[in-house]
C-alpha positions as CSV (number, residue, x, y, z in Angstrom):
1,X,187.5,72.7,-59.4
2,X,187.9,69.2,-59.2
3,X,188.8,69.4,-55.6
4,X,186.3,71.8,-55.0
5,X,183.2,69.3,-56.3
6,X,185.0,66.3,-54.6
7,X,184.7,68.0,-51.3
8,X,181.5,69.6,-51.6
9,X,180.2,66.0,-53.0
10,X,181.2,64.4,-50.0
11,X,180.0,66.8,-47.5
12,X,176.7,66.6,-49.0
13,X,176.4,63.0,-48.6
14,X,177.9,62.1,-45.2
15,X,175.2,65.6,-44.0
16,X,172.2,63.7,-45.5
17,X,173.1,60.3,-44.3
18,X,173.7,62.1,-41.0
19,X,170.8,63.6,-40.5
20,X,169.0,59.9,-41.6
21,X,170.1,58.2,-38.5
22,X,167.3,56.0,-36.4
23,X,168.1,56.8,-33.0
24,X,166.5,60.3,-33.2
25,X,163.7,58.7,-35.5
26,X,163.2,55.8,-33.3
27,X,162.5,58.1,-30.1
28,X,160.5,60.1,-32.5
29,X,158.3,57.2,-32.8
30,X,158.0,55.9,-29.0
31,X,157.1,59.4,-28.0
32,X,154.1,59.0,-26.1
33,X,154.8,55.0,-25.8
34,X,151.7,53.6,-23.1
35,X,153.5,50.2,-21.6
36,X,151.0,47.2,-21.9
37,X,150.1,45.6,-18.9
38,X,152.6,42.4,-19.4
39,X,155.7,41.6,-21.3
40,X,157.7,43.7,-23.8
41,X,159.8,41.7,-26.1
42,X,161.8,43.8,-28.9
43,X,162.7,42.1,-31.6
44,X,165.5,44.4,-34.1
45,X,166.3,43.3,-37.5
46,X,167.9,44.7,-40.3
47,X,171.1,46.4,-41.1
48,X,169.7,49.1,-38.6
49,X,168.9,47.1,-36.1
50,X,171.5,47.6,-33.3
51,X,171.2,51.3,-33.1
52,X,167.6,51.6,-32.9
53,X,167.5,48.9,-30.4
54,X,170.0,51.2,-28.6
55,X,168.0,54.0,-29.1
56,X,164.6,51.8,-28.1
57,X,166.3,50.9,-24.9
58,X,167.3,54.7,-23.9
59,X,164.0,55.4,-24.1
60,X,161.7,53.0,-22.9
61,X,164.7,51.9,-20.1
62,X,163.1,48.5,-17.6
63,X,160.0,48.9,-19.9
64,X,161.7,46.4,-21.8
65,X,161.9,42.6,-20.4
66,X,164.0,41.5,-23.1
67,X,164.7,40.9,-26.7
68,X,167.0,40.3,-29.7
69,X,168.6,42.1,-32.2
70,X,169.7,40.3,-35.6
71,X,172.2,42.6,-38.0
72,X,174.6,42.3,-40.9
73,X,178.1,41.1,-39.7
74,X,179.9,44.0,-38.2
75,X,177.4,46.0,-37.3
76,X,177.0,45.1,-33.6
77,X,178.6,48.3,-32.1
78,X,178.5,47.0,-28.6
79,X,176.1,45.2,-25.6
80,X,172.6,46.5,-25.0
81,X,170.8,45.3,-22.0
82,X,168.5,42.7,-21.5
83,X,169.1,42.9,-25.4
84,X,170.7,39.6,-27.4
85,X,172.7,40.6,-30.4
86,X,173.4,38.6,-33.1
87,X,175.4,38.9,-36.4
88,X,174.2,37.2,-39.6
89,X,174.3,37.2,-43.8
90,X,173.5,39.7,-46.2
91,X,172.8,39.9,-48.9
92,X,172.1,36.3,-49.1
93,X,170.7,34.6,-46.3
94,X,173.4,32.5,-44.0
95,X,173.0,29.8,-41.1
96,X,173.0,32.5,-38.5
97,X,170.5,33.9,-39.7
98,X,168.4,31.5,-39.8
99,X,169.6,30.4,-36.1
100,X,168.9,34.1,-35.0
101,X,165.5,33.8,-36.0
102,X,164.1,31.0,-34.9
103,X,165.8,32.5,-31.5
104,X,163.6,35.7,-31.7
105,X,160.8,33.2,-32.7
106,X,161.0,31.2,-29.2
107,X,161.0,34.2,-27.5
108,X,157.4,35.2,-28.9
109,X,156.6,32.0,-28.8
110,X,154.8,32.0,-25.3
111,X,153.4,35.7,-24.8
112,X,150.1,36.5,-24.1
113,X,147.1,38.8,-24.8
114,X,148.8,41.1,-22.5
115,X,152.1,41.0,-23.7
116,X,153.4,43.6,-26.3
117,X,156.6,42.8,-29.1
118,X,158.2,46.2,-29.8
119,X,159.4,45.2,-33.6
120,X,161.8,47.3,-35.1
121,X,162.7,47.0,-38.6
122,X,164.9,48.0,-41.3
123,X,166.6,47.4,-44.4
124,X,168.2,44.1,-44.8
125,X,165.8,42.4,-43.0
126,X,164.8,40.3,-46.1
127,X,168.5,38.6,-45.7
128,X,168.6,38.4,-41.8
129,X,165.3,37.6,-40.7
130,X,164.4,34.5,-42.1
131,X,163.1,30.5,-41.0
132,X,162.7,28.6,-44.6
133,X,160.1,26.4,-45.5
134,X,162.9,24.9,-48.0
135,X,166.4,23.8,-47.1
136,X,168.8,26.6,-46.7
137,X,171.1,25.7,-49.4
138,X,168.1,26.1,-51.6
139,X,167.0,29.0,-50.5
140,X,170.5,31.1,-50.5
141,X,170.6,29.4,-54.5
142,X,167.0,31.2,-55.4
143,X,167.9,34.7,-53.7
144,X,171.0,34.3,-56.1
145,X,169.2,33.8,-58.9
146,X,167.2,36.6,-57.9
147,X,169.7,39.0,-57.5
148,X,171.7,38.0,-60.5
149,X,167.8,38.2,-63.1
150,X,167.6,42.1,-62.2
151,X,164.2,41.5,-61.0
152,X,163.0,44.4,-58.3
153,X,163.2,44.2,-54.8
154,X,159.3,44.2,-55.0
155,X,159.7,41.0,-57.0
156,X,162.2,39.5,-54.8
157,X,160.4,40.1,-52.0
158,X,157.1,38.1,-53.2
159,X,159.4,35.4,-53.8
160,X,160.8,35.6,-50.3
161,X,157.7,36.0,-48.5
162,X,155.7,32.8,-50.2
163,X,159.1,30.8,-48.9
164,X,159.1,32.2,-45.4
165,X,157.6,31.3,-41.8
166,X,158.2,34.7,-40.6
167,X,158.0,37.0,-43.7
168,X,154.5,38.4,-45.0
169,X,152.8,38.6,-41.8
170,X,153.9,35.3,-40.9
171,X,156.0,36.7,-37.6
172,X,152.8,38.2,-36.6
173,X,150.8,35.3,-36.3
174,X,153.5,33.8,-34.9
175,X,153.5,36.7,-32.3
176,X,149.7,36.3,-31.4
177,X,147.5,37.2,-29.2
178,X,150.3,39.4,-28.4
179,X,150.0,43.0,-30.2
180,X,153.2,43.9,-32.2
181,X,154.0,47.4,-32.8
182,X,156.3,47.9,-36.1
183,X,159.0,50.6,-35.9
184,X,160.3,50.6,-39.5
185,X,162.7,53.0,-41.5
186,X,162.3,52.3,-44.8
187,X,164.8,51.2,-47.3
188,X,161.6,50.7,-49.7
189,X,160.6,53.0,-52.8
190,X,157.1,54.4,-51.6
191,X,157.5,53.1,-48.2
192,X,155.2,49.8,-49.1
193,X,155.0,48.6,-45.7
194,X,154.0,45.0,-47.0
195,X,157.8,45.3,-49.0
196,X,159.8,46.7,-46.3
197,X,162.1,43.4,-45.0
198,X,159.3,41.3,-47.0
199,X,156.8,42.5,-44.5
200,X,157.4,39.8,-41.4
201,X,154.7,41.9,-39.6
202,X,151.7,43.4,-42.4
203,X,149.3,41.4,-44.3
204,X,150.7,40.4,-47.5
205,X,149.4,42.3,-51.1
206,X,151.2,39.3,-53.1
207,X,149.3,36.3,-53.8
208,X,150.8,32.4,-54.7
209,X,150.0,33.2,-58.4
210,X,152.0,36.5,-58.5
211,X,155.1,34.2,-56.8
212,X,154.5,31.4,-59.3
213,X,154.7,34.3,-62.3
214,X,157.4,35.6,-61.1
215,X,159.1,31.8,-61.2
216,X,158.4,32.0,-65.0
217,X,159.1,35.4,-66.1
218,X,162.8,34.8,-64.6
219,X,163.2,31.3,-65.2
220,X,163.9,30.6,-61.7
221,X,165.5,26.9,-60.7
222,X,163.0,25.1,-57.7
223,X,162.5,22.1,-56.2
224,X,159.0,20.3,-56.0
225,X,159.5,21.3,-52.3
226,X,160.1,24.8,-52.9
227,X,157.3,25.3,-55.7
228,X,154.5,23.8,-53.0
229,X,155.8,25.9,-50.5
230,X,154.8,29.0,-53.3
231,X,151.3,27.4,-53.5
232,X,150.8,27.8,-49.4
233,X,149.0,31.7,-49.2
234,X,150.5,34.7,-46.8
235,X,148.2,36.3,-44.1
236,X,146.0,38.9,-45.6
237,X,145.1,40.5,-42.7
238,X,146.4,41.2,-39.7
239,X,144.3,42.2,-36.1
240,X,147.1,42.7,-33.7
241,X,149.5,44.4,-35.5
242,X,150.1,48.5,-36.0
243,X,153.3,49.8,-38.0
244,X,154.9,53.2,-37.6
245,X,157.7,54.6,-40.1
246,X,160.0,56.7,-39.3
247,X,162.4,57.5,-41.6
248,X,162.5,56.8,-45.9
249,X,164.8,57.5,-48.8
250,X,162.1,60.4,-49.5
251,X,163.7,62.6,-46.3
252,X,167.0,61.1,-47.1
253,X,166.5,63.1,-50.8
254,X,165.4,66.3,-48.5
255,X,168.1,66.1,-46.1
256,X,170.7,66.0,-49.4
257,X,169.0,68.6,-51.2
258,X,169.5,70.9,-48.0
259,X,172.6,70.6,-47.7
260,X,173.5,71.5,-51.7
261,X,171.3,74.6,-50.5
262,X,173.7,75.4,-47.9
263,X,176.9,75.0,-49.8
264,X,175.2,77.2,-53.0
265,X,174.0,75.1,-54.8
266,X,170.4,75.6,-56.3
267,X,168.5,72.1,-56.0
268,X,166.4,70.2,-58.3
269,X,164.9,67.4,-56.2
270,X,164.6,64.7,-59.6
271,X,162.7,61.7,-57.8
272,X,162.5,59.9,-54.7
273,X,161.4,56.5,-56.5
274,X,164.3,55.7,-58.8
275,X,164.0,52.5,-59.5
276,X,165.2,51.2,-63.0
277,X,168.9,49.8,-64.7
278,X,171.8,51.1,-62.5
279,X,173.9,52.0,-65.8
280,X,170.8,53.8,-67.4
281,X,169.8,56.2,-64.4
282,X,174.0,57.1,-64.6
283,X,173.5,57.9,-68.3
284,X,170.8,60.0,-67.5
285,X,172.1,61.8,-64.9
286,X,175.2,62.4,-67.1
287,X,173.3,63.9,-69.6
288,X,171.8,66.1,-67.3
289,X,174.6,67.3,-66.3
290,X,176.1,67.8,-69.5
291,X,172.6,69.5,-70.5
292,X,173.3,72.4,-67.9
293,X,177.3,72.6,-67.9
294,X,177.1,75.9,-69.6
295,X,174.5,77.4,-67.7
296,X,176.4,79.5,-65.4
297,X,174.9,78.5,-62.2
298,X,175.8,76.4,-59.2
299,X,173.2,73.6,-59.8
300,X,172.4,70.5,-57.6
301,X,170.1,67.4,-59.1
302,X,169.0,64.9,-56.9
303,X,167.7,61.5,-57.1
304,X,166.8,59.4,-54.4
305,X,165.6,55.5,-54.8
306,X,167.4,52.1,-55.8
307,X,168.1,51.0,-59.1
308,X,168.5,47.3,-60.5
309,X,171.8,45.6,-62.1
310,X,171.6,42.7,-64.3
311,X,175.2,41.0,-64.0
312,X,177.1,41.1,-67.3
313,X,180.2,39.2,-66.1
314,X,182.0,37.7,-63.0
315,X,183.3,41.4,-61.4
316,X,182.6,43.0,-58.2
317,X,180.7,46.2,-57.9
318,X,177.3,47.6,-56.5
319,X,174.5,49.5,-58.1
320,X,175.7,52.9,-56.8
321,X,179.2,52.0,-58.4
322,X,177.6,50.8,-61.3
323,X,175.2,54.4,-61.7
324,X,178.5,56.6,-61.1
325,X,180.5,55.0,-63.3
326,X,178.0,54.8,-65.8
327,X,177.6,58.5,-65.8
328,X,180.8,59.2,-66.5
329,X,181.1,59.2,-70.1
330,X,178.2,61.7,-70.7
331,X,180.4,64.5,-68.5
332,X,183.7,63.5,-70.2
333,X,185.8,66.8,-70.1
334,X,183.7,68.7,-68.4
335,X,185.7,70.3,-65.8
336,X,182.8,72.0,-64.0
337,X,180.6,69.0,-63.0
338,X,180.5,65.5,-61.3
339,X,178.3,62.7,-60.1
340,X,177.9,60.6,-56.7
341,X,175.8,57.8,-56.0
342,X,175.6,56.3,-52.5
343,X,173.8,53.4,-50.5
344,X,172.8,55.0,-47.2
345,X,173.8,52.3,-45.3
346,X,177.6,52.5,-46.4
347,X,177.6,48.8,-48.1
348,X,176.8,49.3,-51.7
349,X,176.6,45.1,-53.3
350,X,179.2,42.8,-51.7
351,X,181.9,44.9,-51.3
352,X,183.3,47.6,-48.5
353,X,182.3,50.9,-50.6
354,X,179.2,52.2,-50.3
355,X,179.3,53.7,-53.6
356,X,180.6,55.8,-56.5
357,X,182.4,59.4,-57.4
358,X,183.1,60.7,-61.1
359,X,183.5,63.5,-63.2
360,X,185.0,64.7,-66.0
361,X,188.1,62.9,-65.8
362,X,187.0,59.8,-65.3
363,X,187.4,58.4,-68.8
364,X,190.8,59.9,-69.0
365,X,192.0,58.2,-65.6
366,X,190.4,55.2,-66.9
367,X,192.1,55.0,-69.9
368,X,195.2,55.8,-68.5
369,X,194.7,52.6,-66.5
370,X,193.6,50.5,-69.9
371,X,190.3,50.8,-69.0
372,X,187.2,51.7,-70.5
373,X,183.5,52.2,-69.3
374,X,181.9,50.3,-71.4
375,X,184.1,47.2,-70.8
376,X,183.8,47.9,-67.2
377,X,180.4,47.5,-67.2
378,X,180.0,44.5,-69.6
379,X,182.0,42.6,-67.1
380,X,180.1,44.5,-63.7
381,X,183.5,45.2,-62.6
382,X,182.7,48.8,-61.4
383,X,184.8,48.5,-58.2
384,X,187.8,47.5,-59.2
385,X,187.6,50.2,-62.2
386,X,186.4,53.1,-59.7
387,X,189.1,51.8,-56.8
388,X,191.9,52.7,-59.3
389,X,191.1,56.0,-60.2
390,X,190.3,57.1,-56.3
391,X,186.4,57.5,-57.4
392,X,185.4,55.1,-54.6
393,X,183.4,56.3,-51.8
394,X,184.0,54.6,-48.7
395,X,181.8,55.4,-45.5
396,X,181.5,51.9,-43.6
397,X,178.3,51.3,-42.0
398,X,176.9,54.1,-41.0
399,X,173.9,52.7,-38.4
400,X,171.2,53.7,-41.2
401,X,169.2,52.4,-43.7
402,X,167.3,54.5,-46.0
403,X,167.8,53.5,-49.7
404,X,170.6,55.2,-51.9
405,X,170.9,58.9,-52.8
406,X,172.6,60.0,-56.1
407,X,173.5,63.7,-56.6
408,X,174.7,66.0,-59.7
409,X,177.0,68.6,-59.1
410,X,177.1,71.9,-61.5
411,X,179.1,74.6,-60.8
412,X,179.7,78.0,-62.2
């Protein structure tokens, strides 16, 4: 059974990641594409970028004069024409990004009213995009402290965007009178288009006194420099400017819930807008599982969105690793059921796993290992905990970026 569930776990991951992938999205998109009567610059950030630059460049061909694409390290799978590609931090924002930027910046610097940048966004652009009005070391300290409070991407992103020259529709501007058209695939609960990659190219909905609110609630550490930049407002409104999305965590769900359909399983589509503690969405999904052990029936529950973790302690995990393994005492000894949580983009946190596998003998492995959940997750040591039972899922990047997908398993 346990092989069985594994398997069929798997499968239904890698087939709804698969059929998440921006090439076919991204020529989706340009279908129809009118070239302007000047330039086209593309510009391709986020953890996405290179392959639906690739995919922008196969379709549009010597349309394109030129451009840049700016991605996580190891996720340049090659040379595109006319097309710089560049390699830069995430999570936390690094020199090279910063150096990447302010190249994409230059070349938008000089375009006209008849000039076009074809801006193609995804997940991770937050990280990899990004020209501070602060130092750098200050900068990569406040997105730590960021991600370390538990405070939303939503929140995060305010904070970002107020501290930015090219984040919440500050590119744009910088991109004028040129139009910019926005290709995006959305790593953002509800596809806020002002959230996704803190919005380098849409007015911004957050104002200074949300940003300085924000500063309070988590007791975030600033500098006089950083805190004025915070009183400086973001665009709020844009007139050359027109965003297009093609692909979100809410077909990711659908794509996953398919695919239980085709291996038997009944689906139960839960949400596409998870968005709350990593370790409480596991415990709820274990108990749901538990709940319907005993009903007789090959069931599939699926949840699409991304959690929060607040750090308990100095370990290495991910908030997919954190929701799987948090799961696992609710289905202890069950031998019919099991729970997988995933990032879509095959990096789950800082570490090479894009997520977690467990089911009822989890707790048992663990144990057998001196291990036990709840230490494991008072210490946010998930990886190391999951990597020596086997219950690691590891995908590498997989050229998308469309939020995480978690999914029960119930079988007969």
């Amino acid at each position: 059974m346990k092989t069985t569930l594994c398997k069929d776990a798997g499968r239904i991951v890698r087939e709804a990641i698969a059929h998440n992938l921006p090439g076919p999205a991204v020529r989706a998109a340009l279908e129809g594409f009118v070239p302007p009567r000047g330039r086209v610059v593309l510009v391709a950030i986020g953890k996405a970028a290179w392959p639906m630059a690739a995919a922008a460049v196969d379709e549009l061909g010597d349309a394109i004069d030129c451009g840049i694409v700016i991605t996580k390290y190891g996720h340049v799978e090659g040379q595109i024409e006319r097309i710089v590609c560049r390699e830069a931090g995430h999570p936390v924002v690094d020199a090279a990004s910063v150096a990447a930027t302010r190249e994409a910046e230059a070349l938008v610097a000089e375009l006209g009213a008849d000039d076009l940048v074809l801006f193609l966004v995804s997940g991770g652009g937050s990280a990899l995009f990004e020209d501070p009005q602060i130092e750098l070391a200050e900068l990569k300290d406040v997105t730590r402290q960021l991600l370390a409070s538990g405070a939303s991407i939503d929140e995060m992103n305010v904070i970002r965007k107020h501290l930015s020259k090219v984040k919440g529709g500050r590119f744009a501007e910088l991109c004028a009178p040129a139009q910019v058209l926005v290709v995006a695939l959305s790593d953002v609960v509800g596809d806020r288009l002002d959230t996704i990659a803190s919005g380098p190219a849409y007015p911004d909905a957050s104002t200074t006194e949300d940003a300085l609110a924000l500063v309070r609630r988590y007791r975030l550490k600033l500098s006089p420099q950083a805190l004025e930049a915070l009183t400086k407002e973001t665009p709020k409104a844009l007139d050359n400017a027109t965003t297009k999305v093609t692909g979100s965590v809410r077909n990711l769900v659908a794509s996953a819930a398919s695919a239980c359909r085709e291996l038997g399983y009944e689906p139960v589509v839960l949400t596409s807008s998870l968005c709350c503690e990593a370790r409480e969405a596991g415990s709820f999904l274990g108990a749901i599982a538990r709940e319907h052990a005993g009903d007789g029936r090959k069931l599939a529950f699926v949840a699409g969105g991304e959690t929060i973790v607040h750090l308990r302690g100095s370990g290495l995990g991910g908030r997919n690793q954190e929701l799987a393994l948090a799961a696992a005492p609710a289905i202890d000894g069950l031998a019919n059921v099991c729970v997988i949580s995933v990032g879509s983009d095959g990096t789950d946190g800082p570490t090479d796993a894009a997520g977690g596998y467990v089911d009822g003998s989890t707790v048992a492995e663990l144990a057998a290992a001196d291990l036990r959940v709840d230490d494991v997750l008072d210490t946010s040591d998930s990886y190391h905990a999951l990597d020596a039972i086997g219950g690691l899922v590891k995908t590498g990047p997989t050229g998308t970026n469309v939020n995480d997908v978690a999914v029960v398993l119930v079988c007969e």
